[in-house]
VEXSE-928365 format. One record per residue (C-alpha): z, x, y; residue number from 1; residue in three letters. Coordinates in steps of 0.25 Angstrom, whole numbers, plus 2048, in hexadecimal, padded with zeros to 3 digits. Last residue first. Layout:
N
+-----+-----+-----+-----+------+
:   Z :   X :   Y :  nr : rest :
+-----+-----+-----+-----+------+
:   Z :   X :   Y : NUM :  ALA :
...
+-----+-----+-----+-----+------+
//
This chain:
340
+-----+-----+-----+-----+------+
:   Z :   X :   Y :  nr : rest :
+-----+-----+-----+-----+------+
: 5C9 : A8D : 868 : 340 :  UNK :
: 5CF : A8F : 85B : 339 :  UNK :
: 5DC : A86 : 860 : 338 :  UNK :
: 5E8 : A89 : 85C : 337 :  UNK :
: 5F1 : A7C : 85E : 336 :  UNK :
: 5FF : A7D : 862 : 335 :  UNK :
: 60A : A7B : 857 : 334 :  UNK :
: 615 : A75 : 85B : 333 :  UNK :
: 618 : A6E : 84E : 332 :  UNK :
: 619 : A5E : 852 : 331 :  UNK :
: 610 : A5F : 85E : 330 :  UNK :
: 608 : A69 : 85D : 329 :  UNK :
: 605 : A68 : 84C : 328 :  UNK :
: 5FF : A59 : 850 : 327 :  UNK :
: 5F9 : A5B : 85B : 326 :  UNK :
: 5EF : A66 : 852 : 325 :  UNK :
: 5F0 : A5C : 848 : 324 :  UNK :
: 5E9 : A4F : 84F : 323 :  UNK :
: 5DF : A5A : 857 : 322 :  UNK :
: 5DA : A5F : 84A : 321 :  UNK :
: 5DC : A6D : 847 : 320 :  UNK :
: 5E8 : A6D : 83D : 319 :  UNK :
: 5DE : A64 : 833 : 318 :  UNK :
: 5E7 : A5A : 830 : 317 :  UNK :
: 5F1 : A5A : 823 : 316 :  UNK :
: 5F9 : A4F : 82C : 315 :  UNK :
: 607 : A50 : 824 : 314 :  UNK :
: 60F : A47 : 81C : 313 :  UNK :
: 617 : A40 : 829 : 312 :  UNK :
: 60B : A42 : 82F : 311 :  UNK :
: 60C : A3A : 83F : 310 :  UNK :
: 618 : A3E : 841 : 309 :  UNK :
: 618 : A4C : 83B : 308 :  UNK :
: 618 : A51 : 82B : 307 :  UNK :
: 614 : A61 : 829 : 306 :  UNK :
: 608 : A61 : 821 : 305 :  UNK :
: 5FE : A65 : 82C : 304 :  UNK :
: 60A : A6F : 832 : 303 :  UNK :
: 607 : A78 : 824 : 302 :  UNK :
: 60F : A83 : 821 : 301 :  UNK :
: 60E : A92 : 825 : 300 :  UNK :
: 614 : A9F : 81D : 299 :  UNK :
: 60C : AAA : 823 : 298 :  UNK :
: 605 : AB5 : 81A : 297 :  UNK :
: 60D : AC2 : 81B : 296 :  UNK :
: 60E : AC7 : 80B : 295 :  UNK :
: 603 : ABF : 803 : 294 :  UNK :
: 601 : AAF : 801 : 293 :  UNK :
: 5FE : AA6 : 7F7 : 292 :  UNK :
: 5FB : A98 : 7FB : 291 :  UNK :
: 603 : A8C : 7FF : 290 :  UNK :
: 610 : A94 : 7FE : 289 :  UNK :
: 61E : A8F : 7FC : 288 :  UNK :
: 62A : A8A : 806 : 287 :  UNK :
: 632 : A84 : 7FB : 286 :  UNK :
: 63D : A7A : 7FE : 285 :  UNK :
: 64A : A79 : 7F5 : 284 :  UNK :
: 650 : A6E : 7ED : 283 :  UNK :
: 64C : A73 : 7DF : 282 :  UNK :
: 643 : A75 : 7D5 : 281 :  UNK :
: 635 : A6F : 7DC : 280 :  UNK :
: 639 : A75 : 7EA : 279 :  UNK :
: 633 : A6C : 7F2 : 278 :  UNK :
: 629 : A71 : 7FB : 277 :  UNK :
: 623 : A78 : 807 : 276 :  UNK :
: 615 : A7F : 80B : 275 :  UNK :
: 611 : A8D : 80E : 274 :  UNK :
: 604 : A93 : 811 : 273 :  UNK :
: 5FF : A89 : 81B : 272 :  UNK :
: 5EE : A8B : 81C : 271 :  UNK :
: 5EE : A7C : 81F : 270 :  UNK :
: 5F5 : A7C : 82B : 269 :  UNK :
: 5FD : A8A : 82C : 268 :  UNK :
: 607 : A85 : 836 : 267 :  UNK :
: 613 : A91 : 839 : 266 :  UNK :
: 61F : A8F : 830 : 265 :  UNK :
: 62C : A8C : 836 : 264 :  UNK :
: 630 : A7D : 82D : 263 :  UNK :
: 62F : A86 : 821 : 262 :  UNK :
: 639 : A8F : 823 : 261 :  UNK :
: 643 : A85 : 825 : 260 :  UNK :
: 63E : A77 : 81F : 259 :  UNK :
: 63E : A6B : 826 : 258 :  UNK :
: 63A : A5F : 81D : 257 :  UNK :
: 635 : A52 : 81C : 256 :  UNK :
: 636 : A4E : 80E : 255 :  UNK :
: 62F : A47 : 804 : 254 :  UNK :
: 628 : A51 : 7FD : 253 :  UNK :
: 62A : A5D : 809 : 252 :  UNK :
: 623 : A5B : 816 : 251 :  UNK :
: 626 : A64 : 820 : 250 :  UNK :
: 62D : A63 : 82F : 249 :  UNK :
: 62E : A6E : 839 : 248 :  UNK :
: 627 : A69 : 846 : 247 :  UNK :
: 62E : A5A : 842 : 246 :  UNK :
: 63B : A62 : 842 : 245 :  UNK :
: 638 : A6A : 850 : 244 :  UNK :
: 634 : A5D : 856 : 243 :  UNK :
: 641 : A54 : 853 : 242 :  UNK :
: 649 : A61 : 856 : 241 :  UNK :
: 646 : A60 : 864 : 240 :  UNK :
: 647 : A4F : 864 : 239 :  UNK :
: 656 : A51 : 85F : 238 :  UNK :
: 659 : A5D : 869 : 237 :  UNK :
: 654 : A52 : 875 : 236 :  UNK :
: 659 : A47 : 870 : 235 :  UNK :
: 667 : A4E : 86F : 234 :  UNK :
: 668 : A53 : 87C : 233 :  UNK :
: 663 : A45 : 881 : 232 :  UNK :
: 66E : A3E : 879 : 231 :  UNK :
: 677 : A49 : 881 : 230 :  UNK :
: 673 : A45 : 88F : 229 :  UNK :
: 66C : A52 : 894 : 228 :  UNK :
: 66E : A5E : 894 : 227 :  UNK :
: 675 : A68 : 88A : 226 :  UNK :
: 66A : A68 : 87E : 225 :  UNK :
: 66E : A6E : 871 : 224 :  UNK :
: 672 : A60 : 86D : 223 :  UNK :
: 67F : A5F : 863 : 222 :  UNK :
: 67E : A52 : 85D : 221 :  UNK :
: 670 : A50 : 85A : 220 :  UNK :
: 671 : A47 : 850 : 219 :  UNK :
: 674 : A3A : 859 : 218 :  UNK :
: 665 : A3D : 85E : 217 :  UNK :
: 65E : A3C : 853 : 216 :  UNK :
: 65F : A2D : 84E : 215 :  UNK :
: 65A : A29 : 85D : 214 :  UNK :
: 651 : A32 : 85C : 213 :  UNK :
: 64B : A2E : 84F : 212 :  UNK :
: 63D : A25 : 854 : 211 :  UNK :
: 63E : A2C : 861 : 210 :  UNK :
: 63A : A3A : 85A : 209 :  UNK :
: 62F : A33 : 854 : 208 :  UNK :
: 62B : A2A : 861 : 207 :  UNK :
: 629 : A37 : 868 : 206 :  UNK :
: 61F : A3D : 85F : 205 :  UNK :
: 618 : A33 : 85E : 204 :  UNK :
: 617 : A32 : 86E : 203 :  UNK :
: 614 : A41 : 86D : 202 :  UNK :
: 607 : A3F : 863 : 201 :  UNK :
: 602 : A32 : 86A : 200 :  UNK :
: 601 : A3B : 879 : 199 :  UNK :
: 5FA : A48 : 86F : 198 :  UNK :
: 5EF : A3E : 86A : 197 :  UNK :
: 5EF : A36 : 877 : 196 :  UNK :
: 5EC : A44 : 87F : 195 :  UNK :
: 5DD : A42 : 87C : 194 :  UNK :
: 5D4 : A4E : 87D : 193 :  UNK :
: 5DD : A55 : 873 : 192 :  UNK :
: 5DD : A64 : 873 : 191 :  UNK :
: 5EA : A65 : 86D : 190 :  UNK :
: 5F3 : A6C : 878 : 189 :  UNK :
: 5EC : A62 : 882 : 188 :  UNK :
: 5F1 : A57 : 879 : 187 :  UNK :
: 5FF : A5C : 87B : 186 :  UNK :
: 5FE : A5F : 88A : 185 :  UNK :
: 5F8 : A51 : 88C : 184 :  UNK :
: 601 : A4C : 882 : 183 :  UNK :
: 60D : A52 : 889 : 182 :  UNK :
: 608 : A4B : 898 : 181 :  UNK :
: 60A : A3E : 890 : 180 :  UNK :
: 617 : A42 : 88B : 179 :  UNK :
: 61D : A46 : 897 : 178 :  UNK :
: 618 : A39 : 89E : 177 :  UNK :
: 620 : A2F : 894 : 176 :  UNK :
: 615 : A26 : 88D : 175 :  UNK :
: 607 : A22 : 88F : 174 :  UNK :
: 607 : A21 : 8A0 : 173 :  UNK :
: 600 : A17 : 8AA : 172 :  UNK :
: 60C : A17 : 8B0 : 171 :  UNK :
: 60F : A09 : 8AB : 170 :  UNK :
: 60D : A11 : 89D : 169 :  UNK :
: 619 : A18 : 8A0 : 168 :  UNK :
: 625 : A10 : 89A : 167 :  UNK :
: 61D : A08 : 890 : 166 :  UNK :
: 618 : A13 : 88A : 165 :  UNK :
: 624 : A1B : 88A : 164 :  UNK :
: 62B : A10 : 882 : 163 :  UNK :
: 62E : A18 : 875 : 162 :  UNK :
: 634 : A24 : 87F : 161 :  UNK :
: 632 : A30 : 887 : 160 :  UNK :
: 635 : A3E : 884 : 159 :  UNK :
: 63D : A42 : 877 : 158 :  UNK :
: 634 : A49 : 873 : 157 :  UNK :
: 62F : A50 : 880 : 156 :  UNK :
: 63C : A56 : 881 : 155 :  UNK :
: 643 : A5C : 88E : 154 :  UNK :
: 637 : A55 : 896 : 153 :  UNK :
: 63B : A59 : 8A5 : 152 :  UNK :
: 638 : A67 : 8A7 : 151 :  UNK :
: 62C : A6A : 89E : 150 :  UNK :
: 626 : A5D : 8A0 : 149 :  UNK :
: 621 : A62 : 8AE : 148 :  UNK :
: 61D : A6E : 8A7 : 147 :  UNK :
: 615 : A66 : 89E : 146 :  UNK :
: 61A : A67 : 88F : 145 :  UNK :
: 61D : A71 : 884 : 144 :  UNK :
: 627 : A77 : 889 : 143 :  UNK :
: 62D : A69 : 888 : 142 :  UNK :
: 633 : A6F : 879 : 141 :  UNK :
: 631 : A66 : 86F : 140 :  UNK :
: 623 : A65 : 876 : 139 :  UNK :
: 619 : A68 : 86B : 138 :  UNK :
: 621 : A67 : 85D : 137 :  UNK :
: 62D : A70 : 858 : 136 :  UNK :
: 630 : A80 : 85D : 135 :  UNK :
: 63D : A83 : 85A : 134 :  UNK :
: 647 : A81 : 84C : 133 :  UNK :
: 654 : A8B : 84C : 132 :  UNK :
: 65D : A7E : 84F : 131 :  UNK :
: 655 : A7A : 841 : 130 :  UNK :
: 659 : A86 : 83A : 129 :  UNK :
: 668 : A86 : 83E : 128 :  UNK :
: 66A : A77 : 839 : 127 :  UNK :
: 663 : A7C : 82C : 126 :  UNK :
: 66C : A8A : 82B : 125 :  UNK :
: 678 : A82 : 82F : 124 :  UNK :
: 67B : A78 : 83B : 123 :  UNK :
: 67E : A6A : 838 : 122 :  UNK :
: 679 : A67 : 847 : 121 :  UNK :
: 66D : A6E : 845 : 120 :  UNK :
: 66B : A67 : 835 : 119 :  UNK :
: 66E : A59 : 83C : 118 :  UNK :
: 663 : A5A : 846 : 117 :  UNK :
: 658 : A61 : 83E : 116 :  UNK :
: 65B : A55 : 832 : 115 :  UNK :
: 659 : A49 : 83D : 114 :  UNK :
: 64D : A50 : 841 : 113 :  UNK :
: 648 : A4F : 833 : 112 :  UNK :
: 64B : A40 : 834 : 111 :  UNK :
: 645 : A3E : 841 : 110 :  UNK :
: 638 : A44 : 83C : 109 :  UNK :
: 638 : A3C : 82E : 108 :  UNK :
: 637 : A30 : 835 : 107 :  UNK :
: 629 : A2B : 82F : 106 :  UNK :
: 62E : A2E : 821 : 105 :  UNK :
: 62F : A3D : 817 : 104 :  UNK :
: 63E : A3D : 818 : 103 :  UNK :
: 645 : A47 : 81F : 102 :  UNK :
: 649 : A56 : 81D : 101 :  UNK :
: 64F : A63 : 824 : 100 :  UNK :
: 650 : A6F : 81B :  99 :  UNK :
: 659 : A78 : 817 :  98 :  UNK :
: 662 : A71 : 80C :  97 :  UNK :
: 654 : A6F : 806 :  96 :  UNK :
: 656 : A7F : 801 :  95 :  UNK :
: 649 : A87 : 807 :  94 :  UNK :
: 640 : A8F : 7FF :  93 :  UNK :
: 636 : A99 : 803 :  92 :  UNK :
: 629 : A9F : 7FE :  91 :  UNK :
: 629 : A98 : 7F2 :  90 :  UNK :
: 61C : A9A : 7EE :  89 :  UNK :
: 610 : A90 : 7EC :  88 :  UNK :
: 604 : A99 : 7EC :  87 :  UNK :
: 609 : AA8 : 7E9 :  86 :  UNK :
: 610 : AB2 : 7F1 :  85 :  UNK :
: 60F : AC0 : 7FA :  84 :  UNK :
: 619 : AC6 : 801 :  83 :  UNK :
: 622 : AC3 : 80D :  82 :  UNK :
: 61B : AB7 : 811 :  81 :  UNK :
: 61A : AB4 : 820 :  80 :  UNK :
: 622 : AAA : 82A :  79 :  UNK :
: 620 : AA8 : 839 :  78 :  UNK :
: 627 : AA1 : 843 :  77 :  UNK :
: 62F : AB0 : 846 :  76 :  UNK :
: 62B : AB9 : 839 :  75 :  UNK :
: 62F : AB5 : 82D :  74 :  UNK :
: 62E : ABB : 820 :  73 :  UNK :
: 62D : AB3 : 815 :  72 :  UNK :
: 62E : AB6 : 805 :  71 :  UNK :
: 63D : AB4 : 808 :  70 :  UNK :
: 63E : AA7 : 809 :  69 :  UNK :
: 649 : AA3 : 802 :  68 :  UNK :
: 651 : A99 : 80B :  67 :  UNK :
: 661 : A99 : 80B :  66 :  UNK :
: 665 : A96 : 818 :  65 :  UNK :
: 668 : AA4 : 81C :  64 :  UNK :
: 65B : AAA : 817 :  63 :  UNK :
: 653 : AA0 : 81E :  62 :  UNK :
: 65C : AA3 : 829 :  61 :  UNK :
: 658 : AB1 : 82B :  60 :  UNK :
: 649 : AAF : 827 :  59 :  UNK :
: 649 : AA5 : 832 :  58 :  UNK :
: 650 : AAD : 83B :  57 :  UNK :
: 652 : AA2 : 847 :  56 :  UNK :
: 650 : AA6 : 855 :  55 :  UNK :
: 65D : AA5 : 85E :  54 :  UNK :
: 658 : AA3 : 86D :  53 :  UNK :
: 64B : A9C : 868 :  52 :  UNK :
: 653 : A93 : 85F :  51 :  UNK :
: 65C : A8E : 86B :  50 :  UNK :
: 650 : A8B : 874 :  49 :  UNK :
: 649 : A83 : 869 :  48 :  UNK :
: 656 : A7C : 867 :  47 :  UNK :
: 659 : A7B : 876 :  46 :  UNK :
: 64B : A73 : 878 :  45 :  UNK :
: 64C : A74 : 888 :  44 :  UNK :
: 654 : A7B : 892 :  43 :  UNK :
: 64A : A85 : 896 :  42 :  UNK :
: 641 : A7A : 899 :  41 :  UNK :
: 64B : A77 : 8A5 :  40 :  UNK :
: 653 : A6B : 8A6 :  39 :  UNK :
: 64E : A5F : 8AB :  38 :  UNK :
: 645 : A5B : 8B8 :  37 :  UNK :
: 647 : A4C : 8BB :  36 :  UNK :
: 645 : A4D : 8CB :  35 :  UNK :
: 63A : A57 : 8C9 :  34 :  UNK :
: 632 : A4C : 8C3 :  33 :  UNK :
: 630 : A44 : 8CF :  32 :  UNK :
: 621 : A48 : 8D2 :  31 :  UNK :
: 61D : A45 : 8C3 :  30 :  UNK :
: 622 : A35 : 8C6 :  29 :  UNK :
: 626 : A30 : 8B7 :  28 :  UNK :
: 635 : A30 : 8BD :  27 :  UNK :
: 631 : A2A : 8CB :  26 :  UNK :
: 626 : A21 : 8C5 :  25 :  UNK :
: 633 : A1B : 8BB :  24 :  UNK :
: 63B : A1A : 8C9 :  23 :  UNK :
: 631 : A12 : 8CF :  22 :  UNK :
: 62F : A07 : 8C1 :  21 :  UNK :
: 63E : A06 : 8C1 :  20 :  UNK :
: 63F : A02 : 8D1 :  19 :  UNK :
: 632 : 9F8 : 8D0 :  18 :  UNK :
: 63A : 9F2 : 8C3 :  17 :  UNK :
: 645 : 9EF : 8CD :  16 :  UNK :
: 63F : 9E9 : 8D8 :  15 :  UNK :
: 63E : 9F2 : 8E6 :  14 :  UNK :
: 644 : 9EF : 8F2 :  13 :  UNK :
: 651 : 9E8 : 8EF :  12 :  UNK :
: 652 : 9F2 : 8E6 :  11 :  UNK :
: 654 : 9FE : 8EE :  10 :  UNK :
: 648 : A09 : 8EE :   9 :  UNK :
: 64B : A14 : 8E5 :   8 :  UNK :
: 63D : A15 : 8DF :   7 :  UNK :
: 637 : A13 : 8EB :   6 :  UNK :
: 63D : A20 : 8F1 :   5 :  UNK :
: 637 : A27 : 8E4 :   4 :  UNK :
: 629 : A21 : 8E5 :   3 :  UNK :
: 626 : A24 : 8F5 :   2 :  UNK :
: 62B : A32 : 8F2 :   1 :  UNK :
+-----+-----+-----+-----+------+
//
């Protein structure tokens, strides 16, 4: 109480720069918070809540858009051969047409987002496919955060900003206090004794999607979201996508590419049984065996070659090391399954 009421003081009391530095103590304040509680969790992420109300038929619509794949069977996120095959057979093919793309350079994650955003306000079996899309890297959705967080972070993205550091470190803090207490949790996750690791990953991650934001944004032009200022709106649909494309891109010669089909294959690491390529006769995508396979083995691909931030070719780590394991959580989701 004695920081709120001096935080208001009149003027003449108090200097100006003593006035600002109360009121950022009273929005930073833990015990305040309740005065800045936002719209309920429920109403978060409408795209993955959107998608869970009407569930994509994948083998539906691969049929509808034109993909052959019909030596798979799926079965919710997980996909099996129909019948045996050979080493290197085509087991699906997608037309290009399909398929988002970007250059193979540092700002391939804001291109690609770029080519998610247009395909779902163009429409079509592409621009329905990516509306489909759930899931993404740790924390797209701030279920994944403290319940404090919960209620006041709507994106832990697009949290905070290039000159956090500056901001909070009179505070004694390293960047914006949700995601400090994330790359606790994070770290935690990951079995790190050292929360920096998981703290360096979410600020790298913040400056990629704020390095093509701005660009992002004006695409977005018709946000799902219905609160808010409508450039929040469409930051906040523009950073949800940004993490369900990075969860989903493949490297393919010199492109970055999302494939349909593909992009929802369960991580087989090293022991992946499918892998994609160029069609050598044509303009097509090949989903094609690693190894031979008999009737119900599960299709998988690799996340180790999968190109992030940090790897735009890849990381080929060992799945298990603590680098890779914070790695595949953060920009795919996928929790760690420890042995022990």
């Amino acid at each position: 109480m004695l920081l709120f009421n001096r935080a208001w003081q009149r003027a003449s009391i108090v200097p100006r720069h003593q006035r600002t530095m109360n009121r950022l103590l009273l929005l930073v304040s833990t015990g305040c918070t309740s005065a800045f509680i936002a719209q309920p969790v429920a109403w978060r992420g409408p795209l993955l809540h959107a998608a869970t109300l009407s569930e994509l038929d994948l083998q539906s619509w691969c049929e509808t858009a034109g993909i052959d794949a019909d030596k798979l069977s799926f079965d919710g996120d997980s996909a099996t051969v129909t019948q045996d095959v050979a080493a290197l057979e085509v087991l699906a093919r997608v037309p290009r047409s399909l398929t988002l793309s970007a250059p193979r350079r540092k700002d391939w994650p804001g291109k690609l987002t770029a080519a998610a955003i247009e395909a779902v306000e163009e429409g079509g079996d592409l621009g329905s496919y990516v509306r489909s899309w759930r899931g993404g890297g740790w924390a797209t959705s701030s279920d994944d955060l403290e319940a404090r967080d919960k209620e006041t972070v709507d994106s832990l993205l697009a949290t905070g900003s290039d000159n956090d550091f500056e901001i909070f470190k009179k505070f004694g803090m390293k960047c914006h206090p949700a995601v400090d207490r994330a790359a606790y949790r994070l770290s935690t996750l990951c079995r790190h004794r050292n929360e920096k690791a998981a703290r360096a990953a979410l600020v790298e991650r913040g400056y990629a999607w704020r390095e093509c934001r701005e660009a992002l944004i004006p695409l977005v032009r018709n946000p799902t979201r219905t609160e808010g200022t409508a450039r929040r709106r469409r930051e906040l649909d523009a950073a949800e996508l940004f993490s369900r494309a990075l969860a989903r891109a493949a490297r393919v010669g010199d492109d970055i590419i999302v494939c349909p089909l593909y992009d929802t294959l369960r991580d087989g690491a090293a022991g992946a049984t499918a892998t994609l390529v160029e069609d050598p006769g044509g303009d097509d995508l090949l989903v094609v065996a690693s190894r031979a396979l008999v009737a119900g083995d599960a299709i998988t691909r690799d996340y180790g070659r999968a190109p992030s931030l940090g790897f735009i070719d890849g990381s080929d780590a060992d799945p298990a090391s603590e680098s890779e394991v914070l790695r595949r959580l953060l920009q795919f989701g996928v929790y760690p399954q420890w042995s022990s």
